[in-house]
C-alpha positions, 0 to 999 in steps of 0.5 A: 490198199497199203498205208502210204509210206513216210520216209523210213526216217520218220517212220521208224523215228516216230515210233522210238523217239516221238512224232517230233524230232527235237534237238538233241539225241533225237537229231543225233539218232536222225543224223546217223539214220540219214548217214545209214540211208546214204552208206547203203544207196552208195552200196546198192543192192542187199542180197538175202538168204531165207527170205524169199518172196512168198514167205511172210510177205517179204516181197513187199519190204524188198520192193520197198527197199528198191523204191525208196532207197534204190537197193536192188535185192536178189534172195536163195531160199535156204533152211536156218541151218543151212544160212548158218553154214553158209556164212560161216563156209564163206567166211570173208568170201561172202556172197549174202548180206542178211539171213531169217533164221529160226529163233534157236539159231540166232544164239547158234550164229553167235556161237560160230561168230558169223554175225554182226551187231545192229540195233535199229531206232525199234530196238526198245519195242522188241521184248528182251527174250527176243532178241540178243543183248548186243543186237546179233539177232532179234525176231521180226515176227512170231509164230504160235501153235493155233489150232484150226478147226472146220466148223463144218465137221466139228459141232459148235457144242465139241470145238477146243478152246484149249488142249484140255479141250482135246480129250472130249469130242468125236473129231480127229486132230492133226498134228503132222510129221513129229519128230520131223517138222518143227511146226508139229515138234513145237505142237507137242511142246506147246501141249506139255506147257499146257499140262505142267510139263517144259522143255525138257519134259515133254511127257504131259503133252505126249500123254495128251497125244497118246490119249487121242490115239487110244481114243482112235482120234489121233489123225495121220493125216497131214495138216496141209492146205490140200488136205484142209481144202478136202475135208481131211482134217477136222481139227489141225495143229499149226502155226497160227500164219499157216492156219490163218493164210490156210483159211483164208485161201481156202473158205473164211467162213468153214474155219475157226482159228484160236490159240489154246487157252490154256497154253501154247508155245510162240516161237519166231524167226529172227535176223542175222547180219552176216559179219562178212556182209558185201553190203553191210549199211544196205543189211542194217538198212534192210533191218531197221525197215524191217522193225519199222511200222511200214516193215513190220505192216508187211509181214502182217500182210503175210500172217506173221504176227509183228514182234512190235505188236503190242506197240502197233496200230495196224491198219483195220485191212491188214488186222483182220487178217490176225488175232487179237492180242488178247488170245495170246495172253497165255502163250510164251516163249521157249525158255531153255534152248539146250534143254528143247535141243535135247528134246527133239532129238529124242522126239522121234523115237519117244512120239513112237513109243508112247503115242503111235504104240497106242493108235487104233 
C-alpha cells in the first residue's frame, strides 16, 4: 500500500526546512510554494515527453499531480535526443512542458538554450554531480551496472560478487547489443573502472570482455526478460532497475542481483523544463513533486533508485524491492562527459576487434 500523501507543502518542506515551518525563510519558501501550487492550477495540465506511464513508475506522480493540484497530463514517449530536438525545433511554438533525459544530455540541452532553471525546496539533498548549478537539470533517479545472476544455473561456490570475479567460473555472461545499447556501452565502462581504466580509456574493461570470449564464455544472448524467463542467460549485465523489476516479474527466488564490488558506473535520467513551456508553474510544479518524498517513493515504486536516496526513509514495502545503500559504496558517476562521448563512438568497431575476434 502507499504512504498517505501530505500536502506537497509539507512534504517537500519537511525535508529541506525542518518538519516546522517557522517565521522566516521557512515562511517565505512556504509562501513561494504556495504561489507555485495556485500558478499551476490556474495552468492546468502539464504535458510531458520521455515520461511515459510504464517507465519508473511515472504513472503514480502524473496521478498524483491531477489528484492533489488538478493538472491534467498527457506524455509522447521519445528518446533523450529526440526531446532535445524537439524543444530546440519548437522553439516559442512549444507543445511540451518537461522532458527525462538521460544525464549526458542535460549539459547537451544547455548548450542548445532549450531550457529553463528551477530549483526545488530538495535542491540541497541532490548531490552536486548531479545536477546543473543553475537548476537547468538534475536527476531524479539513478542507474547502476548490476549484474543479475540465476542461482539456479550458477553454483553458490562460482556466482561474481564483482567483475574481478568474471574470469573464474563455468557460467556464460551477457552483455547485450555493445556499441548499440547504452545500458551494455555503460557495462563496458563500469568493467574498465573496476580495472584502472575511465572514460577515455576502455581497454581494461574491454580485456575483461575479451578474456570471456577466449574462454568461449562470452554469451550473445541478449540479456532480456524473455531470455532471462527461459533459462538463456546464467549471468547478465544490466541497470540495476531492469534486473531488479526483471526479477521480480520472473522468480525472486531464482536471481541474485548485486552490484560489482569492485566498481561499477551509476548513471541516471535528469529533468529538463523546456524554456518555451506552455505551462511553466505546472513543470516546476511536476518537478518539485518529483524531488519530493512522495515523488521520489514513486520512482522507487518502479525500481529507480531516488537520487535523494541517502536522505530517505522509504517505506519497508517499497525497500524491499531495491538494494541497500551500502552495495553502492563503490559505484560512481561519469566523470568527463567529451571523453565518454568520444568512447562510444569508437565502441562499435573497438567490441569487434578486440573481444568478438576472440569469441569461441
Amino acid at each position: 500500500m502507499k504512504p498517505s500523501r501530505p500536502l506537497l507543502t509539507r512534504l517537500a518542506l519537511g525535508c529541506a526546512l525542518g518538519t516546522t515551518l517557522v517565521a522566516g525563510p521557512a515562511q517565505a519558501a512556504d509562501r513561494e510554494l504556495s504561489a507555485l501550487i495556485e500558478a499551476a492550477q490556474a495552468e492546468g495540465r502539464v504535458d510531458s515527453v520521455g515520461m511515459p506511464d510504464t517507465w519508473a513508475n511515472w504513472q503514480d506522480t502524473w496521478a498524483d499531480l491531477e489528484a492533489e493540484y488538478g493538472l491534467a497530463h498527457m506524455d509522447t514517449d521519445m528518446s533523450s535526443a529526440e526531446e532535445v530536438a524537439k524543444f530546440k525545433a519548437e522553439g516559442e511554438n512549444a507543445t511540451a512542458d518537461i522532458g527525462d533525459v538521460g544525464f549526458a544530455f542535460g549539459p547537451i540541452a544547455v548548450q542548445q538554450g532549450v531550457t529553463q532553471p528551477y530549483k526545488p525546496t530538495t535542491w540541497d539533498e541532490i548531490p552536486d554531480w548531479a545536477k546543473d548549478e543553475d537548476g537547468h537539470w538534475m536527476l531524479g533517479y539513478t542507474g547502476t551496472i548490476a549484474l543479475m545472476i540465476n542461482k539456479d544455473l550458477v553454483p553458490e561456490a562460482q556466482r561474481p560478487a564483482a567483475f574481478a570475479d568474471l574470469s573464474e567460473g563455468d557460467y556464460a555472461v551477457s552483455v547485450g547489443a555493445v556499441g548499440q545499447a547504452s545500458q551494455a556501452n555503460n557495462a563496458v565502462l563500469a568493467a574498465a573502472y573496476a580495472n584502472g581504466g575511465d572514460e577515455g580509456d576502455l581497454a581494461p574493461g574491454l580485456a575483461v570482455f575479451a578474456e570471456l570470449a577466449e574462454q568461449g564464455r562470452l554469451s550473445l544472448a541478449e540479456p532480456s526478460i524473455a531470455n532471462l524467463e527461459k533459462g538463456e542467460v546464467e549471468v547478465a549485465l544490466l541497470w540495476d532497475f531492469n534486473a531488479l523489476n526483471y526479477r521480480d516479474r520472473i522468480d525472486r527466488d531464482t536471481f541474485e542481483v548485486v552490484i560489482p564490488a569492485d566498481a561499477s558506473v551509476t548513471s541516471g535520467y535528469a529533468t529538463i523544463i523546456n524554456r518555451h513551456a506552455p505551462h511553466p508553474n505546472a513543470a516546476r510544479l511536476a518537478r518539485e513533486y518529483i524531488l519530493s518524498d512522495q515523488g521520489q517513493f514513486n520512482l522507487a515504486e518502479g525500481y529507480a533508485r531516488p537520487i535523494r536516496a541517502e536522505h530517505l526513509t522509504l517505506p519497508e514495502a517499497i525497500a524491499d524491492r531495491l538494494l541497500p545503500n551500502e552495495q553502492y559504496a563503490n559505484a560512481r558517476p561519469i566523470q568527463d562527459f567529451a571523453a565518454w562521448e568520444q568512447s562510444a563512438r569508437e565502441l562499435p568497431r573497438q567490441w569487434q576487434s578486440r573481444v568478438l575476434i576472440h569469441q569461441q
